[in-house]
N, C-alpha and C positions, 0 to 999 in steps of 0.2 A: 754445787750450783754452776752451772755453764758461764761461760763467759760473755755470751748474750744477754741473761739473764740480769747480771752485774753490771754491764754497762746498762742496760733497760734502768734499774733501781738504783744506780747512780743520777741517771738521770731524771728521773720523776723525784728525787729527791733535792737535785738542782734549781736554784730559783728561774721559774720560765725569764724569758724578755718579756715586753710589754708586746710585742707582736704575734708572738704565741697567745698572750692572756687573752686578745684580742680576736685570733682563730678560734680560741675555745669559747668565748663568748658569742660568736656568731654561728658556730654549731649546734649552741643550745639554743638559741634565737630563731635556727630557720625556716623553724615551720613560719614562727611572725612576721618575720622579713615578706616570706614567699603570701602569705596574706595577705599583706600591704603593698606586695608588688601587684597580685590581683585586679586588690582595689584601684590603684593606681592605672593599669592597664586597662580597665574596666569606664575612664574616660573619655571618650576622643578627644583628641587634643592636637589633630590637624592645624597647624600654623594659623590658618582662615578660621578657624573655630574658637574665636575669643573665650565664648562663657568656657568652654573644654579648657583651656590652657590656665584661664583665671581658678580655674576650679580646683587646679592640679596646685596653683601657686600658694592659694588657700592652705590645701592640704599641709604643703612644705614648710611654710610659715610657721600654722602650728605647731608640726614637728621638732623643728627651729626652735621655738617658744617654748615647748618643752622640753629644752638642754638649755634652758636658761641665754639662748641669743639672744642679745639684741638684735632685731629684725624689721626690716625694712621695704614695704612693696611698692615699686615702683611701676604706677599706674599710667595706663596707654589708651587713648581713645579707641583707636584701629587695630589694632595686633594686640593681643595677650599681656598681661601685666609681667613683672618682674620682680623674683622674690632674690632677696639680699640678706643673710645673718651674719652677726660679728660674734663669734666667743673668743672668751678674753683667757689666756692661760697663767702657767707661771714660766715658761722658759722664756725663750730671746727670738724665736724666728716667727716670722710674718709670711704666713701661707694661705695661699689665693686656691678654691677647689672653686672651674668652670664645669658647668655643666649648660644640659638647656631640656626644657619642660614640652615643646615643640616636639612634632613627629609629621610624617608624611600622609597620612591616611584616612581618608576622607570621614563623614558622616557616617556612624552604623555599622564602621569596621569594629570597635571592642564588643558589640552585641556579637556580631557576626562569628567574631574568633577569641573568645576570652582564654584567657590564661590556661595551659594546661602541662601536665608533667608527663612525657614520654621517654622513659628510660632515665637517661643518664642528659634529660634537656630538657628546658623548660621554653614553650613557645606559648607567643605573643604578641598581639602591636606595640610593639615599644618597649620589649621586655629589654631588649642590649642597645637600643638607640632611641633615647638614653634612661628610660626611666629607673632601670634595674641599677643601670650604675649611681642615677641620684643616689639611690635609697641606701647603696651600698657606700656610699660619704654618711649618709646619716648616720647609719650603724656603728660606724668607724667611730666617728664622735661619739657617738652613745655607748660604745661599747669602752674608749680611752676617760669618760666621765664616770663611768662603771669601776674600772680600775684606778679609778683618781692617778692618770698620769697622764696631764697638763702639758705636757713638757714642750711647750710654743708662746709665743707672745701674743700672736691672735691669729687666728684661723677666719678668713672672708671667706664665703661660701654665696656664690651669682650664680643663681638660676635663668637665663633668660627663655623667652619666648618666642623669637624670629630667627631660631639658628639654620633652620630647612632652607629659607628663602635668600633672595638677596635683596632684599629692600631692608635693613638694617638700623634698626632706632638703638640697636645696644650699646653697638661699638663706644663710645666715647663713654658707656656705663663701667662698660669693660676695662677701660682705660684711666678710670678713676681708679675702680678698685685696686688695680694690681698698681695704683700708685707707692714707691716705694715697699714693694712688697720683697722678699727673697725668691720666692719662686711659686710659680703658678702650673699647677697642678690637674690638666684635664683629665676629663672622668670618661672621653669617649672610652667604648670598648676594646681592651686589649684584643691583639689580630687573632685571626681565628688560630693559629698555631701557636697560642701566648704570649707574641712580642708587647711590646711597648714599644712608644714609638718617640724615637727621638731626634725626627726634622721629618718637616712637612714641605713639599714643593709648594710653591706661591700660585695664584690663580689670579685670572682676568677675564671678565665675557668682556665680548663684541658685539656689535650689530653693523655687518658690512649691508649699505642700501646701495643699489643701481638705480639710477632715473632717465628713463630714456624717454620714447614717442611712441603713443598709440598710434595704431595704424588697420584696415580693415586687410586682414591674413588672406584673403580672396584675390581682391579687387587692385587695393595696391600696396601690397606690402613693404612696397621698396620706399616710401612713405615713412616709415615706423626706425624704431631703432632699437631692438629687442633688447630691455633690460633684463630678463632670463637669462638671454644664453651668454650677454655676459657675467652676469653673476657665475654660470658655469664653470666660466673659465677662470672665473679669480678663484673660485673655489678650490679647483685643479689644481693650481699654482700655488696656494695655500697650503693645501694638503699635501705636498712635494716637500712643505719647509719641516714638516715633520723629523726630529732628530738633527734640524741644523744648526743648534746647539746641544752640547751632552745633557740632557735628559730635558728637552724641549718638548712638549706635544701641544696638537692642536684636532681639534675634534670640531667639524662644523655639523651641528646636533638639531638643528630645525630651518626649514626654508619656506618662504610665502613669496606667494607671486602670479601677477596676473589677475585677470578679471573673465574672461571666457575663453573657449577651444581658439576662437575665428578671429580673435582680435590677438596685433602685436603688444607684447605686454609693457607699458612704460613704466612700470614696478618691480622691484624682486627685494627681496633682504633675507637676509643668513644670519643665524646667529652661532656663536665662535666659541669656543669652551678654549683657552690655553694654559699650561700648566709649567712651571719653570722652576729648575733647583737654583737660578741666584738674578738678582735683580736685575744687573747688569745684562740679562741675557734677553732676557723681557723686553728691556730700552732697546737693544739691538735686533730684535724682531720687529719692535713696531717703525724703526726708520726704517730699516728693508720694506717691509709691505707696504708703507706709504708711497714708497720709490715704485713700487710695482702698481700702486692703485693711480699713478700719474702716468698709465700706460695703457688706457684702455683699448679691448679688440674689436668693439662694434662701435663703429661710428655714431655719435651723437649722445652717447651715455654718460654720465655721468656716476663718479662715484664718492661715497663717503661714509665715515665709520663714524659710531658712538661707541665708545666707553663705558660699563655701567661700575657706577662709583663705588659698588664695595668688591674694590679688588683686595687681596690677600699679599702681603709679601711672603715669604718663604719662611720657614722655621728650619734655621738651620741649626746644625749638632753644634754650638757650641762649645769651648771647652765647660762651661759650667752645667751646660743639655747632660755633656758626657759625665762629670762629677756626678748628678742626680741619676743618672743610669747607673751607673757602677754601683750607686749607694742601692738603688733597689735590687741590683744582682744580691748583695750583702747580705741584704731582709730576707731577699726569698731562699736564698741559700740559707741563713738560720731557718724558714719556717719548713724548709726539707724539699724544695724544688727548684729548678734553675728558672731563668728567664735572661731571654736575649732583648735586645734594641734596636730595630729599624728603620731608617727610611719608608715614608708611602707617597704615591702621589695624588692624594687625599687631601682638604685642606679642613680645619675644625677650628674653634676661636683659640685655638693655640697659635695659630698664625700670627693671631692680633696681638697675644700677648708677650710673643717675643716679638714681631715688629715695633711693638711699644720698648723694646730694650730690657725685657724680666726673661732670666732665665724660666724651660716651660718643660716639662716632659708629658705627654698624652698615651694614651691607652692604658690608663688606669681603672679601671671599670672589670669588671668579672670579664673571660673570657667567652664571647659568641659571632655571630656573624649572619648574611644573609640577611641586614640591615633592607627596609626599604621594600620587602619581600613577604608574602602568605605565609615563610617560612623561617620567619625572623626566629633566632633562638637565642638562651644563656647555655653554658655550660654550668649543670647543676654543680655539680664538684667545683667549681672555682670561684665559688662567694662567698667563703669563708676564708680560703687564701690570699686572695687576692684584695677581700677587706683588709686582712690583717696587711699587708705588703702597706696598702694604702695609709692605715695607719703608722704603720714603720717610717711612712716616710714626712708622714705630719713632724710626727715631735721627732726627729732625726736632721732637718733641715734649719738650719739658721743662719745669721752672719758670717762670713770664712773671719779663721783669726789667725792663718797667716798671713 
């Protein structure tokens, strides 16, 4: 017998982990998985699209309900409900799995583009943001209830509804849950090169307004005090600050202004996308620009900015981010593949969850990309992996005891 062979039947005769059990159980599952991701896809569930997101949450509930959670929806007049499950296990750690039921995509996209399998990927609305990776938490659970191996003290699983937008009723739902929790677990999708990601840059929109004076562009324009082309110029000068802190950006991403060709415009506003790896740098951007907005170039204009209130702090790597990285390197190196940990300047309700002070690792979800896009996909090969990683890191996570 070769020596191949001996280690081979050495090892199938070795007790799997429960991570492996976990792969092998979601291999045989995935024609059903990929059914139920179907159906699921098969919703719109567009942020604006309440009965679509309710309908999704329904779905999940029930799923929930048949692993024996205690489950929870938390109901919204305006925006989409919010499905919540507790299972209760037998070990010691308290793990929080974010996801969100929300997608981008109007009315009439799942008729338009349902589910399909090409090659070696499955494309879809919502297949990798995020519904494949719910589905792939649920499997996880149902596949470690399969194996009877508990091994946590309860698993919180928040679904929300308003993750696309920034008008945000979850946050502080957010913020209960991962009360006292060990670590909070986002399901966004691992990068399209398999990373995980372990710190997110912080985010804030703006809305910089100019008010200046109509005036007839003909007749006497020197009357007028064009709020446009100052807005131009702050913009310019905006866009200059770009990189003036290490890993600072700023993207001015929509402009309105004016009312006709022949009139001076007494109107302009811009709205601001900025992205920041630590808080401090944030604070120190916005006294500068304010120093520059007490500076205007066109006589008579006036300037001022709003804030819109769900800004992001930064998810940074932790030394405990890093413990929960290194521990998924671990898993995935028992389950026979590596995986790195990166940086994005991406923000996801991982943000929230370490700004609330819980350690968070994200890109836990099957591996795809082109989120957002006609050409949104999963990596078929990595839903059984990457369930099981996810599992590994359920019951693998607890209290530190030194």
């Amino acid at each position: 017998m070769s020596t191949q062979s001996i280690v081979s039947e050495q090892t199938s005769l070795a007790e799997k982990s429960p991570a492996h059990k976990v792969e092998d159980y979601m291999q045989e599952h995935l024609t059903r998985y990929l059914h139920e991701l179907s159906d699921l896809c098969a919703i719109d569930s567009g942020t604006a699209h309440k009965a679509g997101v309710d309908e999704v949450a329904l779905y999940l509930a029930g799923r929930m309900r048949g692993l024996d959670m205690d489950v929870t929806i938390f109901e919204n007049e305006k925006w989409g409900n919010d499905v919540y499950g507790v299972l209760k296990g037998t070990g010691r750690g308290i793990i929080v799995l974010l996801g969100h039921m929300d997608t981008v995509y109007p009315i009439g996209t799942a008729a338009a583009r349902p589910v399909r399998i090409e090659d070696d990927k499955v494309y879809g609305p919502g297949v990798i943001d995020m519904k494949g990776c719910i589905l792939s938490a649920v499997y996880a659970l149902e596949a470690l209830e399969a194996i009877k191996h508990l091994d946590f003290a309860e698993v919180r699983f928040l679904c929300v509804s308003d993750e696309e937008i920034s008008d945000r009723h979850s946050k502080e739902i957010i913020r209960q849950v991962c009360s006292g929790c060990h670590a909070a677990l986002v399901l966004e999708a691992a990068r399209e090169n398999g990373d995980l990601v372990s710190a997110r840059k912080g985010g804030a929109w703006y809305k910089i307004r100019a008010s200046g004076h109509s005036a007839h562009a003909g007749v006497e324009p020197e009357k007028g005090s064009n709020a446009i082309v100052e807005l131009a110029h702050q913009i310019v000068q905006l866009q200059a600050l770009n990189g003036w802190r290490d890993g600072l950006t700023i993207n001015t991403g929509r402009i309105t202004g004016g009312t006709a060709t022949n009139v001076v415009p007494d109107f302009a506003e811009a709205c601001v996308d900025v992205r920041f790896a630590r808080t401090e740098d944030r604070v120190a951007f916005e006294q500068h620009w304010y120093e520059l907005l007490q500076q205007p170039l066109v006589a008579g204009v006036e300037l001022s900015i709003e804030i819109d209130p769900d800004d992001r702090e930064p998810m940074t790597c932790t030394p405990e981010n890093l413990r929960m990285a290194r521990l998924a390197q671990e898993i995935a190196l028992d389950l026979g593949f590596e995986v790195r940990h990166a940086p994005t300047g991406g923000i996801s309700d991982a943000n929230y969850a370490s700004g609330f002070g819980y350690p968070a690792l994200d890109g836990l979800g099957p591996v795809g990309g082109l989120d957002h896009s006609p050409n949104e996909y999963m990596q078929l090969d990595s839903i059984a992996p990457r369930t099981a990683l996810l599992a590994g890191l359920i019951t693998s996570i607890g209290p530190r005891t030194e």
